[in-house]
C-alpha positions as CSV (number, residue, x, y, z in Angstrom):
1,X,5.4,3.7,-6.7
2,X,5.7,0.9,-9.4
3,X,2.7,-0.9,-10.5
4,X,0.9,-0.2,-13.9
5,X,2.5,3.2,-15.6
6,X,-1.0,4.3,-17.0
7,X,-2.8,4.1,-13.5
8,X,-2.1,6.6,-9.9
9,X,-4.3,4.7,-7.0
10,X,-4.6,5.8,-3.5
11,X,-5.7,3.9,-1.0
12,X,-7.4,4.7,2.2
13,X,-8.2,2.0,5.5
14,X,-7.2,0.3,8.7
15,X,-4.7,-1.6,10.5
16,X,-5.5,-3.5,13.6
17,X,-2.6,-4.6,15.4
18,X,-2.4,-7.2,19.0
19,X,1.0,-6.7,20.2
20,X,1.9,-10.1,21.9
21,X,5.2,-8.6,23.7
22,X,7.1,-6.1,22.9
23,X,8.9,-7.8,19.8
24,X,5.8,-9.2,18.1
25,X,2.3,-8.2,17.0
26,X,-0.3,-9.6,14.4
27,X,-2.6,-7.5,12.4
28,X,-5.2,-7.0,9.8
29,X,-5.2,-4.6,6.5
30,X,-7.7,-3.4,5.0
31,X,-7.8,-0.8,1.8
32,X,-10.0,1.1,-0.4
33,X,-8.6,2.3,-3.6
34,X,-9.4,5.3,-5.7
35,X,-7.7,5.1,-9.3
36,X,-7.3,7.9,-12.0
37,X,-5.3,7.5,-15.0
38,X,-1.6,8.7,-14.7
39,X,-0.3,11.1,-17.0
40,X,0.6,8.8,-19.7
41,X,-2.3,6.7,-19.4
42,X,-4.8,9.9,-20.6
43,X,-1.8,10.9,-23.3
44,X,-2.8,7.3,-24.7
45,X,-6.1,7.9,-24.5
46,X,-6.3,11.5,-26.3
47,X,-4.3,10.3,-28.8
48,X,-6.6,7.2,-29.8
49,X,-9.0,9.4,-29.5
50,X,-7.4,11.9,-32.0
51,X,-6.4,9.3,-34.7
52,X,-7.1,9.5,-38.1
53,X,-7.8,7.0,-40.7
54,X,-4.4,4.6,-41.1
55,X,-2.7,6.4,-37.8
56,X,-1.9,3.7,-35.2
57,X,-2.9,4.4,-32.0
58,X,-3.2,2.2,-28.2
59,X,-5.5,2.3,-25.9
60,X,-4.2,0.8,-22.3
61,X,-5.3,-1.9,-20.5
62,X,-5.8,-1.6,-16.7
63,X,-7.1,-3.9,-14.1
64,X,-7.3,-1.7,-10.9
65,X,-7.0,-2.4,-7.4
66,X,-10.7,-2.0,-5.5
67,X,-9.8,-2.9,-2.3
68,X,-7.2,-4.8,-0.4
69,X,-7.2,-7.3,2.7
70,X,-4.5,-8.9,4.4
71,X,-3.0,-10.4,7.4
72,X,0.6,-9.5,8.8
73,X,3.0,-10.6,11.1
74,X,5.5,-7.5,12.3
75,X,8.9,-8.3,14.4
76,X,10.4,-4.9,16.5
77,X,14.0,-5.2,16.4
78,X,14.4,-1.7,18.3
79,X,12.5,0.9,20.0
80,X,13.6,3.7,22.3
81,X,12.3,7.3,23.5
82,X,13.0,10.6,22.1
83,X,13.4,13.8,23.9
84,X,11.7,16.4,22.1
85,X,13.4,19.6,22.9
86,X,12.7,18.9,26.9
87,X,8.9,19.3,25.9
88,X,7.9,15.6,26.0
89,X,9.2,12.0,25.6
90,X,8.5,10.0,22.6
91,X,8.8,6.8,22.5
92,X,9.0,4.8,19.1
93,X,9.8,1.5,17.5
94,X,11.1,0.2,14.3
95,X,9.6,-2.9,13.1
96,X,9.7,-5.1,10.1
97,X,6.5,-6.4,8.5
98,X,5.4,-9.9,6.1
99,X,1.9,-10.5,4.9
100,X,-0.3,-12.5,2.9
101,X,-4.0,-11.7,1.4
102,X,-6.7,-11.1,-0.9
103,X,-6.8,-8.2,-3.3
104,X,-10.0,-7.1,-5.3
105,X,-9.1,-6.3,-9.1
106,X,-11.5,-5.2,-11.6
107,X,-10.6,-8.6,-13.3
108,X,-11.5,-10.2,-9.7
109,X,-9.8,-11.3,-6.5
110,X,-6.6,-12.6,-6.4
111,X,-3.6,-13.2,-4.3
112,X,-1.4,-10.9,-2.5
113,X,1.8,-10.7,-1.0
114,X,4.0,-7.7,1.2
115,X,7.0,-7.2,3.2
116,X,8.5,-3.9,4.2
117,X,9.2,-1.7,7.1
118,X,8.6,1.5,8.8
119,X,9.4,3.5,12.2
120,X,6.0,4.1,14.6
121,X,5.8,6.5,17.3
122,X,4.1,6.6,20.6
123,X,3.2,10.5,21.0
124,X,0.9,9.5,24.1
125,X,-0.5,6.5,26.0
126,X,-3.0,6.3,23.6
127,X,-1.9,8.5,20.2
128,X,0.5,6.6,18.2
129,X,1.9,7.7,14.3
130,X,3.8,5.1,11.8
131,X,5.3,5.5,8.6
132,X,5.4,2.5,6.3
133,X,7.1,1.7,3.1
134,X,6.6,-1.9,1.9
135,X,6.4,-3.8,-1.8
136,X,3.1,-5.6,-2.4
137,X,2.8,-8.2,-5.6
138,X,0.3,-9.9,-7.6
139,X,-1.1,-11.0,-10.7
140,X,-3.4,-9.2,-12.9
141,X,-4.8,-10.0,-15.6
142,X,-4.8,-8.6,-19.3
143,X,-6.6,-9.3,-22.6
144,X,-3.3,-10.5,-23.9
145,X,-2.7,-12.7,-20.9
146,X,-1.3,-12.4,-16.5
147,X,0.8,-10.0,-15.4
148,X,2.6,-9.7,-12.3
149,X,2.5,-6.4,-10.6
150,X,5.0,-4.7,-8.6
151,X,4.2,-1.8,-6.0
152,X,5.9,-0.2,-3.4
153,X,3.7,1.2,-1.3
154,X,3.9,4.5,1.5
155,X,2.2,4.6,4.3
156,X,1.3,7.0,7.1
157,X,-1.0,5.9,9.9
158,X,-2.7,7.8,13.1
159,X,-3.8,5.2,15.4
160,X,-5.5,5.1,18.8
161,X,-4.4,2.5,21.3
162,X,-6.8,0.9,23.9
């Protein structure tokens, strides 16, 4: 959501987490985007390439996301347990996130920035599922000069515990 209008990217990767107590854990992010131009970014693009002599036309410029790593503190203010229709107890947190990293641009590496939240749950002792929103920033960089970019980003995660 966000980011540059012209451009859809998915991402796909890991998260390892170390759970210090039950309040605080550290972690590593890494991504792998795919990009495909949005909607209006192939409108632009057919109609530069439909122009006709003296018709003004723009052609969009894009630095896209390659991949993405980061390192992240999250705090759990609450957690709890679920009863599941008296099937089966889930258990679940809420947590709070803050990061800081690298990401990969066509124009090169620069730095990156996210905070957000989300709500993970503990289907077994070793089966958890979150759900992340959180905005990311950073600059990219155009022909006509730096930019900064504005996501916010979705996530869903399936993660085995050891």
């Amino acid at each position: 959501l966000g980011g540059n209008s012209y451009l859809n990217s998915n991402s796909l990767g890991f998260n390892y987490q170390r759970h210090f107590n039950p309040r605080w854990s550290a972690g590593l992010k890494y991504s792998y985007f795919s990009n495909e131009l949005s909607t209006e970014g192939k409108k632009m693009i057919s109609d530069f390439e439909n122009t006709k002599p003296g018709d003004v036309a723009y052609v969009p410029e894009i630095d896209w996301p390659k991949q993405n790593y980061m390192a992240v503190v999250n705090w759990y203010p609450m957690y709890g347990k679920i009863n599941v229709y008296n099937k089966g107890i889930v258990h679940f947190d809420v947590y709070l996130l803050g990061g800081y990293g690298q990401i990969e641009l066509k124009s090169g590496a620069t730095d990156t920035m996210t905070a957000g939240g989300g709500v993970g749950f503990w289907f077994s002792q070793h089966l958890s599922g979150r759900f992340e929103m959180r905005y990311q920033s950073y600059e990219a960089q155009y022909y006509s000069g730096a930019k900064d970019i504005h996501w916010t980003m979705t996530g869903l995660t399936l993660g085995y515990m050891l």
